[in-house]
N, C-alpha and C positions, 0 to 999 in steps of 0.2 A: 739748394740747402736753405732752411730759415736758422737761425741763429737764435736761441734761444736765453734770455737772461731772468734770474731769480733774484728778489730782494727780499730786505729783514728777515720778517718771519718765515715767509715761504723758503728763502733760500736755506734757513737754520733748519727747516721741519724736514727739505728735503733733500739735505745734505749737499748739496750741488750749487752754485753761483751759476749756471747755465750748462748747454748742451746746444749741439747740432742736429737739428733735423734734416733727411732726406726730404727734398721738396718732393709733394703726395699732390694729385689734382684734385683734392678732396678738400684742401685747404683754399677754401675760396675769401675767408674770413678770420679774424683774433680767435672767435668763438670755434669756429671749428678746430686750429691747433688747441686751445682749449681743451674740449672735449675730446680729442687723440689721448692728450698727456693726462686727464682725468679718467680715461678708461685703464688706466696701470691699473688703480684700483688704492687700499691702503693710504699713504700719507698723502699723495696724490688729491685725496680727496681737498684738500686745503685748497687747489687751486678754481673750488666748485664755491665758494664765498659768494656770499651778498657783495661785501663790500669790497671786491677784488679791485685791484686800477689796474691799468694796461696802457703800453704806450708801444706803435708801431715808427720802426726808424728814429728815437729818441722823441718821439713827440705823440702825448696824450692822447686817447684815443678811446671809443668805446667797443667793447666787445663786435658791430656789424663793421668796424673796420675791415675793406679785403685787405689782402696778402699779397705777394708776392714773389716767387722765387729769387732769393737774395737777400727779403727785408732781413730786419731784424725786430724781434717782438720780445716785448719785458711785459713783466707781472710784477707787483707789489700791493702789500695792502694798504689801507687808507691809511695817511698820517696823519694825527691830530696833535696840535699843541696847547699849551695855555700859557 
């Protein structure tokens, strides 16, 4: 299983603070559960951003991060302050 977490926006747009994925051998990468969860289609689409961040097992990360069955992988969008 990967363990899946939603923040701000993403989690408001897609009504969920996370989910659990069945571990897939297809998931070699961030980007690839990525691309799983953006093939839903619809609001889904938000997690296709420019400016997406990602962090695997509570630590920053970029999208060619691999995976592995157990991590846990978060999505948020960028924060800016002033």
């Amino acid at each position: 299983m990967i363990s899946i977490q939603y923040y701000a926006r993403y989690r408001e747009t897609l009504g969920t603070d996370g989910e659990r994925l069945p571990w897939d051998t297809t998931f070699a990468s961030v980007d690839d559960v990525r691309r799983h969860l953006l093939a839903r289609g619809d609001d889904w689409a938000v997690l296709g951003e420019q400016s997406l961040m990602c962090a695997r097992n509570q630590e920053l990360c970029g999208l060619d991060e691999p995976v592995s069955d157990g991590d846990e992988v978060a999505f948020f969008p960028t924060v800016t302050g002033g």
